[in-house]
C-alpha positions as CSV (number, residue, x, y, z in Angstrom):
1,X,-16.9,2.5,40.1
2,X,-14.0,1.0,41.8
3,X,-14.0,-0.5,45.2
4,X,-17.6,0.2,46.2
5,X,-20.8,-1.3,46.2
6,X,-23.7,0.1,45.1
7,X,-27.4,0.6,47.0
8,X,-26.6,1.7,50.4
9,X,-29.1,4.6,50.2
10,X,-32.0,1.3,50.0
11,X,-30.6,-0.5,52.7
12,X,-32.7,2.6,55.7
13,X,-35.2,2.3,53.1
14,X,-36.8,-1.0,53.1
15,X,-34.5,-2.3,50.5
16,X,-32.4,-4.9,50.5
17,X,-28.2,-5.3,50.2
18,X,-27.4,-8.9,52.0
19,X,-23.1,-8.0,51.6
20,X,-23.5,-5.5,54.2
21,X,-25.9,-6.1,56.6
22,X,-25.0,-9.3,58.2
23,X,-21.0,-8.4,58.2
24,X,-22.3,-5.7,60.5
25,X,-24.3,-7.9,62.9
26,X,-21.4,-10.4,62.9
27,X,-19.0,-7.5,63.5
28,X,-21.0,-6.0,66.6
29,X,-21.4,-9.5,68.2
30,X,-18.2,-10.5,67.8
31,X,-17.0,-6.7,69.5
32,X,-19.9,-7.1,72.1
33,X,-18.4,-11.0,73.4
34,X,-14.8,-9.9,73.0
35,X,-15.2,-6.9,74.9
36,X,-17.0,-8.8,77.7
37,X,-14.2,-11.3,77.9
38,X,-11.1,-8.3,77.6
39,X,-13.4,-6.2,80.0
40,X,-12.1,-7.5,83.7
41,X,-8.8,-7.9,82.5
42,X,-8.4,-4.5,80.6
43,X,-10.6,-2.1,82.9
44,X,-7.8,-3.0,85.3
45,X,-5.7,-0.5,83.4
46,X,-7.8,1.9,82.5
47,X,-7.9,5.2,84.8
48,X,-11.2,6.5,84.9
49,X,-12.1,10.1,86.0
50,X,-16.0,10.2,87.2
51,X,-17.0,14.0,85.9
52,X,-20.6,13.6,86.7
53,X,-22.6,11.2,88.2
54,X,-26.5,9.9,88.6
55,X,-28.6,7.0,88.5
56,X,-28.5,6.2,84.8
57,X,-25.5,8.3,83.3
58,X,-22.0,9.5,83.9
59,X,-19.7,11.1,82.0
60,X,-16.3,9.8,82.0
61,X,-12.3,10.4,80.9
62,X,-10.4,7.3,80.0
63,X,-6.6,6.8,79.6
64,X,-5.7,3.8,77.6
65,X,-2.1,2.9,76.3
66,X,-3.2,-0.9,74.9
67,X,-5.2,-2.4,72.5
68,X,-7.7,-3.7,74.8
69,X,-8.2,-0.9,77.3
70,X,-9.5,1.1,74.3
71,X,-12.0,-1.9,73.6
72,X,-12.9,-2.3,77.3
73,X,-13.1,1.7,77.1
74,X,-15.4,2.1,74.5
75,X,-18.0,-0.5,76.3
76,X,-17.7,1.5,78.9
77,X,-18.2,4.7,77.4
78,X,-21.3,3.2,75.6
79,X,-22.7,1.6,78.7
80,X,-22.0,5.3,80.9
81,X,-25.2,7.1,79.2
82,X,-23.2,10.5,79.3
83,X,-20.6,11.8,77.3
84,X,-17.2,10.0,77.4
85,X,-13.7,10.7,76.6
86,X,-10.9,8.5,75.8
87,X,-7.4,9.5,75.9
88,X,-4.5,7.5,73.9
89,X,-1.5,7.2,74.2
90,X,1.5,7.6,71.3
91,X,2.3,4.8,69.4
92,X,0.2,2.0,67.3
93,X,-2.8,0.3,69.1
94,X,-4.8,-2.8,67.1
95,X,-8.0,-3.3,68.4
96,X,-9.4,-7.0,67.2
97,X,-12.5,-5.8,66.6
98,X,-14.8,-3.1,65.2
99,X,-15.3,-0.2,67.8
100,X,-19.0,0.3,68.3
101,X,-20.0,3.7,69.1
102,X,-23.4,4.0,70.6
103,X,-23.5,6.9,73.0
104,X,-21.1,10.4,72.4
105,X,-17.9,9.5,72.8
106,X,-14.6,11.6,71.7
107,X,-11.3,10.1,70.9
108,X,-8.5,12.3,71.5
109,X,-5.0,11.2,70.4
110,X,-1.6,12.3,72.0
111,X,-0.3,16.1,71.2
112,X,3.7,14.9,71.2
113,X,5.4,12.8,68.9
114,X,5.6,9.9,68.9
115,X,1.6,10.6,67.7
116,X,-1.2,8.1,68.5
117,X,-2.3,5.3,65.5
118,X,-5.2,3.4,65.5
119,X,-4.6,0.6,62.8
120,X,-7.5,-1.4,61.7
121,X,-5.7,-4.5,60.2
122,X,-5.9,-7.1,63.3
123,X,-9.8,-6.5,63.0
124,X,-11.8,-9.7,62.4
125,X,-13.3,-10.9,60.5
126,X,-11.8,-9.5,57.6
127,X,-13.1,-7.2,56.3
128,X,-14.8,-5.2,58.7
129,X,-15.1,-1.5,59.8
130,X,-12.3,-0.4,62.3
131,X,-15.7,2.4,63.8
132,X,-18.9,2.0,63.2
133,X,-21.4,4.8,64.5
134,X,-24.5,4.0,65.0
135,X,-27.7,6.2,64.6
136,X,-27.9,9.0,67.0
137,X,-24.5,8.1,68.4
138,X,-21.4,10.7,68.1
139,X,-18.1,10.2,67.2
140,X,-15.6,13.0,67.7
141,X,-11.4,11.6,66.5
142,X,-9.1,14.5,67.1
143,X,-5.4,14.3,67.0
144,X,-5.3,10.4,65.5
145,X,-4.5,8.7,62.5
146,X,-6.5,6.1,60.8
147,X,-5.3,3.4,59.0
148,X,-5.6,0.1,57.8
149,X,-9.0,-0.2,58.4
150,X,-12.5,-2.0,56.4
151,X,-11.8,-3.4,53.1
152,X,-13.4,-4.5,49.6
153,X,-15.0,-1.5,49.2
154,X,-17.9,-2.7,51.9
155,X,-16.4,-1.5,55.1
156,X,-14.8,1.7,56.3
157,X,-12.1,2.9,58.8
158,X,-15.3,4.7,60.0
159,X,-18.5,3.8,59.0
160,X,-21.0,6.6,60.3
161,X,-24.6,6.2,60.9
162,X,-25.1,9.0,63.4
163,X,-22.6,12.0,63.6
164,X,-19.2,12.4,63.0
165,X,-16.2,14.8,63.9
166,X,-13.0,14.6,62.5
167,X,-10.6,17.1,63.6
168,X,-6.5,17.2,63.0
169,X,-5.9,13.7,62.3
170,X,-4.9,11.4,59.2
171,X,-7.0,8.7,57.4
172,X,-4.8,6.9,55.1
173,X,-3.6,3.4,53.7
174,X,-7.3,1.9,54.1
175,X,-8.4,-0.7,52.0
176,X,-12.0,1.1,52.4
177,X,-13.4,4.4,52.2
178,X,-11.8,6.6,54.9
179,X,-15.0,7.9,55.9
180,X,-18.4,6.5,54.9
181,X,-21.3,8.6,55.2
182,X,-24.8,6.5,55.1
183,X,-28.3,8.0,54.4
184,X,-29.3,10.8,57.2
185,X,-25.9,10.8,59.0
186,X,-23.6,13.6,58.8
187,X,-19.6,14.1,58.8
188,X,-17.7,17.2,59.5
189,X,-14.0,17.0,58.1
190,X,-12.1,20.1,60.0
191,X,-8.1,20.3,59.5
192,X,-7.3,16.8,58.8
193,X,-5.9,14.6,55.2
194,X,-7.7,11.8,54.0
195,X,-5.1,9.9,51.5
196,X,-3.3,6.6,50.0
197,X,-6.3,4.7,50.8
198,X,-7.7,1.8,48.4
199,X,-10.8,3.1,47.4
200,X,-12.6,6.7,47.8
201,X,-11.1,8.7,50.8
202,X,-15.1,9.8,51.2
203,X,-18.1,8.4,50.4
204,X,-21.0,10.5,51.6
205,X,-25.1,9.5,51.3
206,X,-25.8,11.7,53.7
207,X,-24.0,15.1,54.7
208,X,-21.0,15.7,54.7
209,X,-18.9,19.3,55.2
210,X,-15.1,19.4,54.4
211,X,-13.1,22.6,55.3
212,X,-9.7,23.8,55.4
213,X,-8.7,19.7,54.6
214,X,-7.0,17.6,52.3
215,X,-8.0,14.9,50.1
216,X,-5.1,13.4,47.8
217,X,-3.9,10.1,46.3
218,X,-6.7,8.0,47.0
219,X,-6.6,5.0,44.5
220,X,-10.5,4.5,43.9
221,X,-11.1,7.9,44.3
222,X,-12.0,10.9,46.0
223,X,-15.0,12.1,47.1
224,X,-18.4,9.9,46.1
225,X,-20.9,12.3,46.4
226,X,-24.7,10.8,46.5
227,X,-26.3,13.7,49.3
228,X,-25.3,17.3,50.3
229,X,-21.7,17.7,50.0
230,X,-19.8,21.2,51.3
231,X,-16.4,21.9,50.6
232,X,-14.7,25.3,52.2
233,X,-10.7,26.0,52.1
234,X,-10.3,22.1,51.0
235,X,-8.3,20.5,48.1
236,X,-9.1,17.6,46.5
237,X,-5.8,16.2,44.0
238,X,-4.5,14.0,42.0
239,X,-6.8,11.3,43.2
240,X,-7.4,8.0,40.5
241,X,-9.9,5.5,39.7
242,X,-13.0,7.7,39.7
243,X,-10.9,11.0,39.9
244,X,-11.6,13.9,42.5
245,X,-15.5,13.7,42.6
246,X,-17.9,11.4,41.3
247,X,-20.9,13.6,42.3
248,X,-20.3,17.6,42.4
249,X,-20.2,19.4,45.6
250,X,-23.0,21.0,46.2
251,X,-21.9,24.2,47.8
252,X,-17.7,25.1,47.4
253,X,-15.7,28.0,48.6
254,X,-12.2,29.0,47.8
255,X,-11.5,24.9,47.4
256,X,-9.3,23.3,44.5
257,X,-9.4,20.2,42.8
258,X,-6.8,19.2,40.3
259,X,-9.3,17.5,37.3
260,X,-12.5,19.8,37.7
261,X,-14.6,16.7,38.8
262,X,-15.8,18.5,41.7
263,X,-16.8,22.1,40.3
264,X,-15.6,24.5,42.8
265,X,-15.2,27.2,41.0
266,X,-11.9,29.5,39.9
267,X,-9.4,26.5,41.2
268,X,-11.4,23.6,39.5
269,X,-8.3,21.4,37.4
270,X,-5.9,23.2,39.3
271,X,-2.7,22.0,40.4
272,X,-2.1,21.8,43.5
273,X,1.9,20.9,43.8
274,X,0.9,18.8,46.6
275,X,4.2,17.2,48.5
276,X,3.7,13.5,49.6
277,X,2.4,12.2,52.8
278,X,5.1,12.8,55.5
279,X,6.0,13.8,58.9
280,X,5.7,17.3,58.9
281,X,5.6,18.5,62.5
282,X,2.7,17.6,64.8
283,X,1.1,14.4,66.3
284,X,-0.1,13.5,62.3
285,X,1.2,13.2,59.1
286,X,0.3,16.0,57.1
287,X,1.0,16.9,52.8
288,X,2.9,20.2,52.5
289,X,2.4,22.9,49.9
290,X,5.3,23.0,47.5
291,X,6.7,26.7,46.8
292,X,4.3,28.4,44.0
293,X,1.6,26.2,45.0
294,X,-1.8,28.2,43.8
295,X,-3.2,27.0,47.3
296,X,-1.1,29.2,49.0
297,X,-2.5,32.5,50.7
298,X,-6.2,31.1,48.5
299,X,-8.2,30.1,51.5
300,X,-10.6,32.8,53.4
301,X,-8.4,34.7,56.1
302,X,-12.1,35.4,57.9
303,X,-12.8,31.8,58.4
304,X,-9.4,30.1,58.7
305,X,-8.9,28.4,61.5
306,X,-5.9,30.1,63.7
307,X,-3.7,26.7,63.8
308,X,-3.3,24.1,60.7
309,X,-4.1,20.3,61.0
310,X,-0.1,20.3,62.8
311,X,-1.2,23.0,65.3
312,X,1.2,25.4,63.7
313,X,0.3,28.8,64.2
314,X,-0.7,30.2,61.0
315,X,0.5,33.9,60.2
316,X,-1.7,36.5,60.5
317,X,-3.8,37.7,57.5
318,X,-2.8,34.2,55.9
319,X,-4.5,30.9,54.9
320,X,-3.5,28.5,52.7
321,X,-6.5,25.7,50.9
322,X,-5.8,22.5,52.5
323,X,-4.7,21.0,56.1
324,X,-1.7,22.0,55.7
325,X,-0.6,25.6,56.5
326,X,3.5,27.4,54.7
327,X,5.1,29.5,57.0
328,X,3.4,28.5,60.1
329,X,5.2,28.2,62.9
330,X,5.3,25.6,65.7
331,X,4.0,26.1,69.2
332,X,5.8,27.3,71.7
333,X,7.0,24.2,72.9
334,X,11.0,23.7,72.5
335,X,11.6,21.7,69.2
336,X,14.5,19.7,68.9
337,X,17.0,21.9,66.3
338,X,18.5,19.0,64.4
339,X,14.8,18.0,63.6
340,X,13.7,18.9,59.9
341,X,11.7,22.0,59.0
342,X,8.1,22.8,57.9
343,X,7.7,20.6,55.1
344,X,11.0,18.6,55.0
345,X,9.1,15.2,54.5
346,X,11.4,13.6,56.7
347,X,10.6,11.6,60.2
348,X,11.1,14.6,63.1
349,X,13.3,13.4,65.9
350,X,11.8,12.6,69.4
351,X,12.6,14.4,72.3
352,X,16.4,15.1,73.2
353,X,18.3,11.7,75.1
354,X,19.2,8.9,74.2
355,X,17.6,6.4,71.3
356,X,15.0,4.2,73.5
357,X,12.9,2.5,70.5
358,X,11.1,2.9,67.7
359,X,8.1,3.0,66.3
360,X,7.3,2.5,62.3
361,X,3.8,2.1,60.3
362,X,2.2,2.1,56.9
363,X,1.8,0.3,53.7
364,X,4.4,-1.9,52.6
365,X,4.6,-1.9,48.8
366,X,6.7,-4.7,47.4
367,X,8.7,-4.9,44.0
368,X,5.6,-6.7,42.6
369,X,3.8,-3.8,43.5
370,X,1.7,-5.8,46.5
371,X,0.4,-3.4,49.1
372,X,1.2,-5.2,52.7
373,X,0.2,-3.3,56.3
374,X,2.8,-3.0,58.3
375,X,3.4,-1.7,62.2
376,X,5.8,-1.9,64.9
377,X,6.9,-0.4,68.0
378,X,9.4,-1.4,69.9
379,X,11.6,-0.5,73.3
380,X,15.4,-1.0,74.6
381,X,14.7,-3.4,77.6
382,X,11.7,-4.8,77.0
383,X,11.2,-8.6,76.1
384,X,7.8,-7.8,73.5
385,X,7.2,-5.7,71.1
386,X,4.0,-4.7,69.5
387,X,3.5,-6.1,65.5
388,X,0.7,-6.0,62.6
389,X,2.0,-7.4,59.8
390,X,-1.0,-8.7,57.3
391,X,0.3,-10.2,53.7
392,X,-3.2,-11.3,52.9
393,X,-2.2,-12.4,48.9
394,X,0.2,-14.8,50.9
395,X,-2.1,-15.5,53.6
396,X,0.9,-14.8,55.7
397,X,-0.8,-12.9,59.6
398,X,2.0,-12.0,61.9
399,X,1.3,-11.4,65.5
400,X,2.8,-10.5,68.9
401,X,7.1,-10.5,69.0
402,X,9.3,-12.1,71.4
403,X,12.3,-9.7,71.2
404,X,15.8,-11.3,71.3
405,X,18.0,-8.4,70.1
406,X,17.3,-4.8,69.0
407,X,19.8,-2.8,67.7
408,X,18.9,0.6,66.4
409,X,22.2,3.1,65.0
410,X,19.9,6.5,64.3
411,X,23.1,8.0,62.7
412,X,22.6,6.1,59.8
413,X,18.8,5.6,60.1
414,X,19.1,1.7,60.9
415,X,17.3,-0.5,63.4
416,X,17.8,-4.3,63.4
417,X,15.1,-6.6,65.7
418,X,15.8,-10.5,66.2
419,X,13.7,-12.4,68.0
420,X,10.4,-14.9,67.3
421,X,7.0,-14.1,66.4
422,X,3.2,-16.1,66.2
423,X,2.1,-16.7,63.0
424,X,-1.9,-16.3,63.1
425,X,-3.7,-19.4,62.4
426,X,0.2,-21.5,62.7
427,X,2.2,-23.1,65.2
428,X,4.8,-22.8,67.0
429,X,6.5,-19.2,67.0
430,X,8.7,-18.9,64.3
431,X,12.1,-16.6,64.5
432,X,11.9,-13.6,62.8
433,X,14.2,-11.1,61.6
434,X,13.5,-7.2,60.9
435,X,15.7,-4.5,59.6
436,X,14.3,-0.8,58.9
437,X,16.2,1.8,57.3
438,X,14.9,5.6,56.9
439,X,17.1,7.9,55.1
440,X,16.8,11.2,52.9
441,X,12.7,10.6,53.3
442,X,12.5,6.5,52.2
443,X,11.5,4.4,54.7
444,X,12.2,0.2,53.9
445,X,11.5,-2.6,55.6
446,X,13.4,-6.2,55.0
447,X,11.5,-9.0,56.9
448,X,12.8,-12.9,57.1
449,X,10.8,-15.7,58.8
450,X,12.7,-18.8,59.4
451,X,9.8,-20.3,57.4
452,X,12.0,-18.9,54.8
453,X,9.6,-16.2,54.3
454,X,10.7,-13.0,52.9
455,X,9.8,-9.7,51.7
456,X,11.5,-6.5,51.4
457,X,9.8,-2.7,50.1
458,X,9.0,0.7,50.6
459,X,6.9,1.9,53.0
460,X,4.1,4.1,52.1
461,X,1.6,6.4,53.8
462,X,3.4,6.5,56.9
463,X,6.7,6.5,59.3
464,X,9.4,4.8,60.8
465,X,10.7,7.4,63.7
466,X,13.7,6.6,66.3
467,X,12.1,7.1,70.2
468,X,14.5,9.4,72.3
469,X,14.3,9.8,75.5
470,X,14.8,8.0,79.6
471,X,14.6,4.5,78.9
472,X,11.4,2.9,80.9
């Protein structure tokens, strides 16, 4: 069974399983001292909205736009005793260690484009799980993607223990399972796509319920079913390794899987002409239905919900299996015209005005067929730029850039960065030079160190998208 080690139902029970339970302590001291030390520093930026208040808990809203006001949020969250929320804002944010969720807390990412990211590859120590939920803790990720996060099949993007809520957002391109369900937790998956990652896209001990989602192209897997698994409106494709399901679901309703692994029923080894992860509208990359896909107009019209996973209206009297919704139509919002239509697969624009930026993420796959995480955002005007870059079958860690130039001619889908970057675990800064093209859907990234350094492939799983608007 790849990436995934066995025994976690023992390790609540009195058994034993010494890979897992000691990465956790480490993980959770290393976030408890780092978040201390961030905590002065980063509370400085974080706005904090007092909704109720008494002598042990509080309820609170937090706005973070960094890294480290979302680490410094989430201590304070746990330490509030109430109910917490923390807003992002768009673009990529790398926390450095494993988020600890001990209280209920909800993560709410931003509604616009460019949509909010939370990339789990600057966590240490490698590997370790970008959430982690304890027991009787709540977790509720709405409008986010996922990515990048746990690894070797031990550690998750979230690792759940308590409750968890996942609502129209994106888990893809982790080297873990997406979502990992342990003995007497439970997950609700509502209008979001769990894809691309390395090993199963869900591994549930506990409970888990999936509706009107998407699981597709998961290398290890599916869905790892050892407890009560529930599938409604969902499809589960043309995942590998162990297939769709290792371990039936134990209730389905109008769902679809393509190799009949999970038993749903009528649309068990069904095709479901899935498209490929892309930007398809909305804060979250979604996978359209192609035309003549059975999926379409399949689900239950009396339980679908009235937007899809983009928040696109969906017509009356019509529901489509999956996350992803045909013929639905945007919100009322204006939309920028020259930006591509429901499905297109290619990046939408920003809002009208000038190119200001850009922002790009997802798996790097090389010609020798090496998977590398990649993520960048960068502004006109501004002298750093945010950068995750882990080659780890190089041993080659990029951190934070020093931008010299930035060029960026959206005409012809080309941005060029010079500048000089920290090399984790090296020094000094070494220069660095970036080109990213997107065109017709295919996204490619050509890096140079002056190390003489080099690597150049597709990326996978996610976006590179030109920022328009009033420069900063």
């Amino acid at each position: 069974m790849p990436g995934r080690l066995k025994g976690s139902k023992e390790q609540l029970n009195g058994g034993s399983r010494p890979s897992r339970l000691p990465l956790r302590l480490r993980a959770i001291s290393r976030g408890a001292r780092l978040a201390a030390r961030v905590g002065a520093i980063a509370l400085a930026s974080v706005w904090v909205t007092l909704a109720t208040h008494a002598a042990v808990a509080f309820a609170a809203t937090f706005h973070v736009a960094s890294a480290a006001a979302l680490q410094a949020a989430v201590a304070s969250a746990n330490a509030s005793g109430g109910p917490s929320t923390i807003e992002l804002s768009g673009g990529v944010l790398q926390p450095t260690s494993t988020l600890v969720i001990r209280r209920t807390i909800a993560i709410v990412g931003s509604p616009s484009t460019p949509g909010s990211v939370l990339a789990g590859a600057a966590v240490a120590p490698f590997p370790s799980d970008l959430f982690l939920v304890e027991a009787h803790a709540a977790l509720s990720v709405r409008d986010v993607e996922l990515t990048a996060g746990g690894g070797e099949g031990t550690t998750a993007a979230i690792d759940d223990f308590g409750s968890v809520q996942l609502e129209y957002s994106t888990v893809a391109g982790n080297a873990g399972p997406g979502v990992l369900v342990q003995p007497g937790a439970d997950a609700v998956v509502r209008n979001s796509t769990i894809s691309y990652g390395r090993a199963f896209g869900l591994v549930n001990d506990g409970t888990a319920r999936l509706s009107n989602s998407t699981v597709a192209y998961n290398a290890g897997g599916g869905l790892e079913n050892r407890g009560t698994l529930s599938l409604a409106d969902t499809i589960v494709a043309a995942n590998k390794g162990s297939g769709d399901c290792e371990g039936v679901a134990t209730a389905s309703s109008h769902s679809l899987d393509s190799d009949g692994s999970c038993h749903v029923g009528a649309l068990s080894r069904t095709d479901p002409r899935l498209g490929r992860l892309a930007e398809n509208g909305g804060p979250t990359a979604t996978e359209a239905l192609e035309a003549g896909s059975p999926a379409i107009d399949a689900g239950a019209v009396s339980a679908c919900p009235a937007v899809d996973q983009r928040h696109f209206d969906r017509p009356t009297g019509h529901c489509d299996i999956g996350a992803y919704q045909t013929g639905a139509r945007a919100p009322s919002a204006p939309r920028d015209p020259s930006g591509p239509g429901s499905g297109s697969g290619s990046p939408p624009r920003a809002a009208a005005g000038k190119v200001v930026g850009l922002v790009a993420h997802g798996n790097l796959h090389d010609a020798r067929g090496r998977r590398i995480w990649f993520g960048v955002r960068a502004l006109f005007g501004h002298a750093g730029a945010d950068l995750t870059y882990r080659d780890t079958r190089r041993h080659v860690v990029l951190g934070r850039l020093a931008v010299r130039s930035l060029s960026i001619d959206a005409v012809r889908g080309k941005a060029t960065l010079h500048g000089s970057v920290l090399v984790v675990g090296a020094s000094p800064r070494v220069g660095i030079t970036l080109v990213l093209e997107s065109r017709s859907g295919i996204s490619r990234v050509r890096i140079r160190l002056s190390t003489g350094y080099r690597e150049l492939g597709y990326l996978r799983g996610g976006s590179i998208t030109f920022l328009r608007g009033t420069p900063a």
